[in-house]
C-alpha positions as CSV (number, residue, x, y, z in Angstrom):
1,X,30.2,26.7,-11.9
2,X,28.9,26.1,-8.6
3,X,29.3,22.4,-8.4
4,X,33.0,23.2,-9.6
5,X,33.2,25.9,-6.8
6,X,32.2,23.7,-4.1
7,X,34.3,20.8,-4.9
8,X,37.3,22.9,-4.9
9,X,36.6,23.0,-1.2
10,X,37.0,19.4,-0.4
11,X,40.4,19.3,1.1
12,X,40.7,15.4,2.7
13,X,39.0,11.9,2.0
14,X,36.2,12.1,4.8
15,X,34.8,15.4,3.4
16,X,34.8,13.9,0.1
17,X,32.4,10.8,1.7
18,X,30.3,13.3,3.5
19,X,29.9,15.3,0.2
20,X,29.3,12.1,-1.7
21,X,26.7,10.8,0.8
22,X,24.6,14.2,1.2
23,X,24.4,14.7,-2.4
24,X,22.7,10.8,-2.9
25,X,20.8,12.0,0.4
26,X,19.4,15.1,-0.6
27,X,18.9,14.4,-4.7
28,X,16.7,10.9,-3.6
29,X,14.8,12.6,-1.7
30,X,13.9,15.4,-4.5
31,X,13.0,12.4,-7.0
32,X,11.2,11.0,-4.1
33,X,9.0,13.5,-3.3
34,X,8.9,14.3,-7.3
35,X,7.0,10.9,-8.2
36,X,4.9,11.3,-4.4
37,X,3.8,14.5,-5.5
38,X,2.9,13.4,-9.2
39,X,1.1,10.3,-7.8
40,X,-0.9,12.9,-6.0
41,X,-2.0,15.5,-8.3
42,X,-3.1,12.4,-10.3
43,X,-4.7,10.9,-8.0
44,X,-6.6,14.2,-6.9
45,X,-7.6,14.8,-10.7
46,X,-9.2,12.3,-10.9
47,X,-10.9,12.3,-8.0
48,X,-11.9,15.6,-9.4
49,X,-12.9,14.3,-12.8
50,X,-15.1,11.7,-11.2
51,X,-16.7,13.9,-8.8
52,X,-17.4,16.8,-11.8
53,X,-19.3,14.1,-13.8
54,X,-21.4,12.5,-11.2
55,X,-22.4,16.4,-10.9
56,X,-22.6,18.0,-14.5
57,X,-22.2,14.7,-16.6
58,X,-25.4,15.2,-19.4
59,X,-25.6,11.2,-19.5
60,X,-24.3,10.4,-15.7
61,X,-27.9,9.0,-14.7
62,X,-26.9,6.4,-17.4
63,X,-24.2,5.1,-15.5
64,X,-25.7,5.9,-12.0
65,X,-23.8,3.5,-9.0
66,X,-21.9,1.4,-11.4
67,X,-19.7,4.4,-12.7
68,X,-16.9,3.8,-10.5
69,X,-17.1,0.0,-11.9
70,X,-17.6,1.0,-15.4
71,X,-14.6,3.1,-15.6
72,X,-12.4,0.6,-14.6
73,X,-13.5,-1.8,-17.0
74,X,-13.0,0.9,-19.7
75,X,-9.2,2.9,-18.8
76,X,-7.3,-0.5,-17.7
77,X,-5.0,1.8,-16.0
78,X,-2.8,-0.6,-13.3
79,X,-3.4,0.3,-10.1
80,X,-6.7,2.0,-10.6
81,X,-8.9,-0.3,-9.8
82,X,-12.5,0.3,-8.6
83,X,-12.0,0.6,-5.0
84,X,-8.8,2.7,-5.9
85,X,-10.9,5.3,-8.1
86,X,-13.8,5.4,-5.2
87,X,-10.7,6.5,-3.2
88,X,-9.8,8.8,-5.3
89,X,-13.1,10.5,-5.3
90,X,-13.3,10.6,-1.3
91,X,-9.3,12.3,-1.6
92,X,-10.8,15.2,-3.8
93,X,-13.9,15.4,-1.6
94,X,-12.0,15.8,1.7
95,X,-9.2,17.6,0.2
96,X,-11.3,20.1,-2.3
97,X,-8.7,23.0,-1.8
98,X,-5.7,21.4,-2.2
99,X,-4.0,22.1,-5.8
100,X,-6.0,25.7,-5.1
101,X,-5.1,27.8,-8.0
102,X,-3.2,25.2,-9.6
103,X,-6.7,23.3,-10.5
104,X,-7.8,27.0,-12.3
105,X,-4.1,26.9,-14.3
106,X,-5.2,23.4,-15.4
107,X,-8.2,23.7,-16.3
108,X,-7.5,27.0,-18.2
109,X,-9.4,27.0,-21.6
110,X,-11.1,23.9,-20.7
111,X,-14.8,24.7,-20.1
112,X,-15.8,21.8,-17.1
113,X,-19.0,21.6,-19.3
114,X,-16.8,19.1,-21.9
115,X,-16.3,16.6,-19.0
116,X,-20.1,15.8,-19.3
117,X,-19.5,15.3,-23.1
118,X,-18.2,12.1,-23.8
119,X,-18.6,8.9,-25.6
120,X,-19.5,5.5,-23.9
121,X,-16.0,5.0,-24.7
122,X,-14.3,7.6,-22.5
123,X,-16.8,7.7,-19.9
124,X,-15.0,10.2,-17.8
125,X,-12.9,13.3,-18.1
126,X,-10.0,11.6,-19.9
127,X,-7.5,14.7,-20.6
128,X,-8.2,16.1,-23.8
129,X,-5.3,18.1,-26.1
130,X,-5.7,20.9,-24.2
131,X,-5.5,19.4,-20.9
132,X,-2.3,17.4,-21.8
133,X,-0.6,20.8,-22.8
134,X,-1.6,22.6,-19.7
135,X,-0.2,19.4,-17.5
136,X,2.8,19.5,-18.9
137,X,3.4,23.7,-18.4
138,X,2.0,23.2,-14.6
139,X,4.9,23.7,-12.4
140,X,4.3,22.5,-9.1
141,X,4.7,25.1,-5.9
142,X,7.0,24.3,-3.3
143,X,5.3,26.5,-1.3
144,X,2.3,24.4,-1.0
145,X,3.6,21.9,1.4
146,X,0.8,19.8,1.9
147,X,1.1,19.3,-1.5
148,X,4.9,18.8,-1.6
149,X,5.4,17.1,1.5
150,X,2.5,14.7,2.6
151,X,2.8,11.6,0.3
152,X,-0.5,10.1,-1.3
153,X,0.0,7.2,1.1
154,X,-0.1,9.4,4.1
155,X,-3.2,10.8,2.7
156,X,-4.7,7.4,2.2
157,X,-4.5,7.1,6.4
158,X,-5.6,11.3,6.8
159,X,-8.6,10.7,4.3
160,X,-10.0,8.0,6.7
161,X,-10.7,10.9,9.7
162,X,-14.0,12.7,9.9
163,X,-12.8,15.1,12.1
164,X,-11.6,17.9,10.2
165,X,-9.8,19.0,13.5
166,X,-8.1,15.6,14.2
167,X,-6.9,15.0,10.3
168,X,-5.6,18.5,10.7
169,X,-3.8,17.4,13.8
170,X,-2.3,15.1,11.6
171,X,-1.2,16.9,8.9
172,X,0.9,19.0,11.1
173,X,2.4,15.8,13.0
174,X,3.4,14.8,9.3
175,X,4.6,18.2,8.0
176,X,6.8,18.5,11.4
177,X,8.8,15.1,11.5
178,X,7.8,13.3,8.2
179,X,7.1,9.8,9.4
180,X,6.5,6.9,7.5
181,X,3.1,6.0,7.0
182,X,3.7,2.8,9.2
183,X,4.6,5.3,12.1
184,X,1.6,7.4,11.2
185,X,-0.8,4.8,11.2
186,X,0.9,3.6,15.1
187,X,-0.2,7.1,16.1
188,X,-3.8,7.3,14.9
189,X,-4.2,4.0,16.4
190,X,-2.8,5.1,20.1
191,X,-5.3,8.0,19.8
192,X,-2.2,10.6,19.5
193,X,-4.9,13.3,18.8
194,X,-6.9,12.3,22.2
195,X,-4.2,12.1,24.3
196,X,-2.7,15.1,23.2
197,X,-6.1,16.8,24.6
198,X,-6.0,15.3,27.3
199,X,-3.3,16.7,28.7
200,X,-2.6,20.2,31.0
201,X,0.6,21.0,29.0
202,X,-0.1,20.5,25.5
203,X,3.0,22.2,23.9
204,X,5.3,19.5,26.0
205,X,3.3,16.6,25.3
206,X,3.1,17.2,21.7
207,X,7.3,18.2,22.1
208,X,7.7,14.7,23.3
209,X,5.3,12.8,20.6
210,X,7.2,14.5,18.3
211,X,10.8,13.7,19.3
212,X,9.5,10.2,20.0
213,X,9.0,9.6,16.1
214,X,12.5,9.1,13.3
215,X,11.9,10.7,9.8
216,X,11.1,8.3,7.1
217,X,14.3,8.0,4.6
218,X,13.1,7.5,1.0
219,X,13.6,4.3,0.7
220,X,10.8,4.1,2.7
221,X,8.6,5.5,0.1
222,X,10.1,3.7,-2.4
223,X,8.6,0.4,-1.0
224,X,4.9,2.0,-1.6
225,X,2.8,-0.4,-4.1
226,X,1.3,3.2,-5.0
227,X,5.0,4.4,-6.5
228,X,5.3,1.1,-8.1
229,X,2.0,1.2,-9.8
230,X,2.0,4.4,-10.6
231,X,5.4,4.0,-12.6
232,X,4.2,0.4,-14.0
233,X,7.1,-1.5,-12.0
234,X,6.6,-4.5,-11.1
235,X,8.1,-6.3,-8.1
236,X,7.0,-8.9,-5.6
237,X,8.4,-7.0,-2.9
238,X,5.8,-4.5,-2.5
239,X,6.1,-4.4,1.1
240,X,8.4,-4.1,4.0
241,X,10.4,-7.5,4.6
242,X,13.7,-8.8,6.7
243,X,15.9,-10.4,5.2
244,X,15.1,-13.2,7.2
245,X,11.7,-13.4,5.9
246,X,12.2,-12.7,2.4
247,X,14.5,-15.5,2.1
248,X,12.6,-18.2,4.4
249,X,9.5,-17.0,2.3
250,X,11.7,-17.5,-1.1
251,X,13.0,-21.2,0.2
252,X,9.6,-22.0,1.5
253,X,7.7,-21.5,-1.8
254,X,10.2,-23.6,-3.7
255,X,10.1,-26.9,-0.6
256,X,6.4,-26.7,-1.2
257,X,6.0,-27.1,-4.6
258,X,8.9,-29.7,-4.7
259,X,6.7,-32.0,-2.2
260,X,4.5,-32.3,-5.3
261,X,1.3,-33.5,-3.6
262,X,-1.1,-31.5,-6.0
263,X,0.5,-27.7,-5.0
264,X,-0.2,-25.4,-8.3
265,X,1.9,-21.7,-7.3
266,X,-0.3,-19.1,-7.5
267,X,0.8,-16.0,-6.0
268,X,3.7,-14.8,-3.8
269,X,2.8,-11.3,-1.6
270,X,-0.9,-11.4,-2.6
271,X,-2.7,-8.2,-2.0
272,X,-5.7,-8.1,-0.9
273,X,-8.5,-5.2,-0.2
274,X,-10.4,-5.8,3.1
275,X,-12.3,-2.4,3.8
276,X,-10.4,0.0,2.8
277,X,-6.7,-1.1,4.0
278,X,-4.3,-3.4,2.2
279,X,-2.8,-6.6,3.4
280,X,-0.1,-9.2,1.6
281,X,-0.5,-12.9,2.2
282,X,2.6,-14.1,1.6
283,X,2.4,-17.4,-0.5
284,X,-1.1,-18.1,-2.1
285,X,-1.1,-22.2,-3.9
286,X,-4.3,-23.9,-5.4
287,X,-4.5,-28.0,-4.6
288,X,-5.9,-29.5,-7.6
289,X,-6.3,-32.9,-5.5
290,X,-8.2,-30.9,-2.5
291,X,-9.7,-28.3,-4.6
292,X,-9.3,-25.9,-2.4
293,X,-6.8,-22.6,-1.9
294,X,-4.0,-22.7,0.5
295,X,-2.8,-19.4,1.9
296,X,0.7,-19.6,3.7
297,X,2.0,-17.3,6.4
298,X,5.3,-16.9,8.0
299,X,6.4,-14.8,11.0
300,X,9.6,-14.9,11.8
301,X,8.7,-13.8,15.6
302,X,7.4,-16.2,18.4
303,X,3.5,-17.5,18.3
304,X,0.6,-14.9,19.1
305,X,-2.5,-15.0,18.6
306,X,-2.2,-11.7,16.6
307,X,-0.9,-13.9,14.0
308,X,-3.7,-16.3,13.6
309,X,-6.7,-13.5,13.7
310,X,-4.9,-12.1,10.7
311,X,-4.8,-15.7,8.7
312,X,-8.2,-16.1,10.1
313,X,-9.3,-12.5,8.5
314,X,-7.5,-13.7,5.4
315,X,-8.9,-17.4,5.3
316,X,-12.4,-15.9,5.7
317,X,-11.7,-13.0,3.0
318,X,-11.4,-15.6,0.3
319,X,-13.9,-18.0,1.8
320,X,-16.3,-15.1,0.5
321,X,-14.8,-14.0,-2.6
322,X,-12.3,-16.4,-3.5
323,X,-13.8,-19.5,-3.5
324,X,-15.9,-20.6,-6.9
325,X,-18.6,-23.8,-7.7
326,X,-16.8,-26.8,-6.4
327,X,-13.8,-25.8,-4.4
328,X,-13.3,-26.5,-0.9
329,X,-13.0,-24.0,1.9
330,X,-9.5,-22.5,1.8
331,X,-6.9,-23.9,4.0
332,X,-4.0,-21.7,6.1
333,X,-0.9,-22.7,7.0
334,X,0.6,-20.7,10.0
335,X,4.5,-20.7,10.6
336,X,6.0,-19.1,13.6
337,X,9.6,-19.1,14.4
338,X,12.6,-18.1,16.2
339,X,16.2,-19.0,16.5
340,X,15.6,-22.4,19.0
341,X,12.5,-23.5,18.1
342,X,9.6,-24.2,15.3
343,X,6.3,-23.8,16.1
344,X,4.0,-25.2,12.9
345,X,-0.1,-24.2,13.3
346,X,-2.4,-24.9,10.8
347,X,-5.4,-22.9,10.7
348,X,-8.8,-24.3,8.4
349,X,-12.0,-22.7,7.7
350,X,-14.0,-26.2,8.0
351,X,-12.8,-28.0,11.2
352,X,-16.2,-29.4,11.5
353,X,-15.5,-31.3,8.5
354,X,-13.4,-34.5,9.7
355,X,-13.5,-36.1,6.1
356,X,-12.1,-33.0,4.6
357,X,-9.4,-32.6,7.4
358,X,-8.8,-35.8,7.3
359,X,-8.1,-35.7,3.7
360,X,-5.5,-32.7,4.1
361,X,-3.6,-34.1,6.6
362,X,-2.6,-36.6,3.8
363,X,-2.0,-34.3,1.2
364,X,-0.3,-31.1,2.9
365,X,3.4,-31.5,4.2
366,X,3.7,-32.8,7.6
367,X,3.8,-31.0,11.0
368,X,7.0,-32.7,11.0
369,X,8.5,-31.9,7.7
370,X,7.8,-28.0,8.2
371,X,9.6,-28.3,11.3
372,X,12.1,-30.5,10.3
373,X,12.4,-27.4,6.6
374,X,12.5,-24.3,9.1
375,X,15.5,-26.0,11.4
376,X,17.7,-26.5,8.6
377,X,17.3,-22.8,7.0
378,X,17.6,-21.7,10.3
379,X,20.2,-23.2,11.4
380,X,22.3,-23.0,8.1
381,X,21.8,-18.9,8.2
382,X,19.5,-19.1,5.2
């Protein structure tokens, strides 16, 4: 009766579009923030599971530092990997309070005793009948906005400050103007917090931090590998790309393996775990003939030298935990472009091996043929 009520007051076409377009507005970000808040909960349960065992589990000295390891060998949950469950252990620590009563409606009837009762073959607090039941009755309170509106990828960045009173800092510059985490992490890393203290008039510096940063949209969420894990989708665009990249990236990964040469495809927006932050290489071969990996970048932006520290970071990551018996030091490929010219760097982690680079030059595609590859998508408008 009320949808029928309102539409009765849409009396020419542009209120119809307006009406159209704030009802896809307002009911994507409600699923949104649904699935964001459901990835959270999980996430903190976990953590809380975890942290519960370690403290009351009667055979927990049996599993001592490798538990972490041990149960992700055991739930095979995508996504929750060994680093991601340490994380979720550190979210419950620094965040403690933050389902508050809701943990106590959870965990009603459930005696935290049980969670040190388990077989080798649970390991940890996987939800028993009871549990299941209660999770399903819990309805989520709007009024707890850190819950509702801080996404677990925000919390990833806020979990990562000691400083109770700068993550706090935080948390309001996210409740206020909901950034993306990209525009989040920007203001961490230009010490948003410091300057704020820094200056005489706090309440107009923080006025113009504030109206400095746009609201995510959420499609913006939507792009989060955590969203796409946590609903078992898979895609290879788990991260933010131009157009212009996404197709020079999908036209560059088919040249290369059509030069033959030895190329064996092996990944396309590899993620990697360096610390405790993620990073996508875009196009990951193997080279049978030089036994070696080949990681491949592209930036569709003019050369600097921003771009080969990271292939740098990323040749040396799997120099130490890539490589096995017998292969070669990986190899990276750097191309940089823009609309007039091609710039084509390679990038190895053995210059002082002549044989070895030697040997590449006549098995990787040519300076010239890269060049010759990025003109003509360029110039054609992909």
């Amino acid at each position: 009766m009320i949808i029928r009520n309102s539409m009765t007051n849409i009396n020419n076409f542009q209120e119809l579009i307006q009406t159209i377009q704030n009802t896809h507005q307002v009911l994507s970000e409600r699923s949104v923030k649904a699935v964001n808040t459901g990835l959270t909960v999980r996430n903190w349960l976990i953590g809380y599971y975890i942290v519960e065992f370690e403290q009351k589990g009667e055979d927990r000295a049996k599993y001592g530092t490798a538990l972490i390891t041990n149960i992700a060998k055991k739930i095979k949950i995508k996504g929750l990997t060994a680093p991601e469950l340490s994380r979720c252990r550190q979210f419950y620590k620094v965040y403690p309070e933050i389902l508050g009563s809701l943990t106590q409606k959870i965990m009603t009837g459930i005696s935290s005793s049980k969670i040190g009762e388990l077989s080798d073959n649970q390991i940890v607090g996987l939800p028993t009948q009871e549990l299941q039941q209660n999770l399903q009755n819990v309805e989520f309170n709007e009024n707890n906005k850190i819950l509702t509106s801080i996404s677990f990828t925000h919390f990833v960045e806020l979990i990562k400050i000691d400083d109770p009173a700068k993550r706090k800092y935080y948390e309001m510059l996210i409740l206020k103007t909901q950034p993306n985490v990209k525009e989040i992490k920007r203001q961490i890393a230009t010490l948003s917090y410091e300057r704020l203290g820094l200056s005489k008039d706090k309440e107009k510096a923080f006025s113009q931090i504030t109206k400095k940063i746009t609201p995510a949209q959420p499609e913006d969420a939507v792009k989060s590998h955590y969203l796409f894990e946590f609903l078992g989708i898979n895609s290879p665009d788990l991260i933010e790309e131009t157009e212009l990249e996404n197709a020079l990236i999908n036209n560059l990964q088919q040249f290369i393996v059509e030069l033959g040469n030895g190329f064996c495809f092996e990944a396309r927006q590899k993620r990697v775990l360096i610390g405790d932050e993620y990073f996508f290489i875009d196009i990951v071969f193997y080279h049978r003939i030089l036994k070696c990996h080949i990681l491949v970048e592209l930036k569709v932006d003019s050369f600097n030298h921003s771009h080969a520290s990271q292939l740098v970071t990323y040749l040396n990551y799997y120099k130490k935990n890539m490589m096995e018996d017998g292969d070669n030091p990986p190899i990276g490929i750097l191309l940089v472009t823009d609309k007039n010219t091609a710039l084509v760097e390679y990038a190895t982690a053995n210059e002082k091996d002549h044989l070895f680079v030697s040997k590449y030059k006549l098995n990787l595609p040519s300076e010239e043929e890269l060049k010759s590859f990025l003109e003509k998508e360029l110039k054609q408008g992909i």
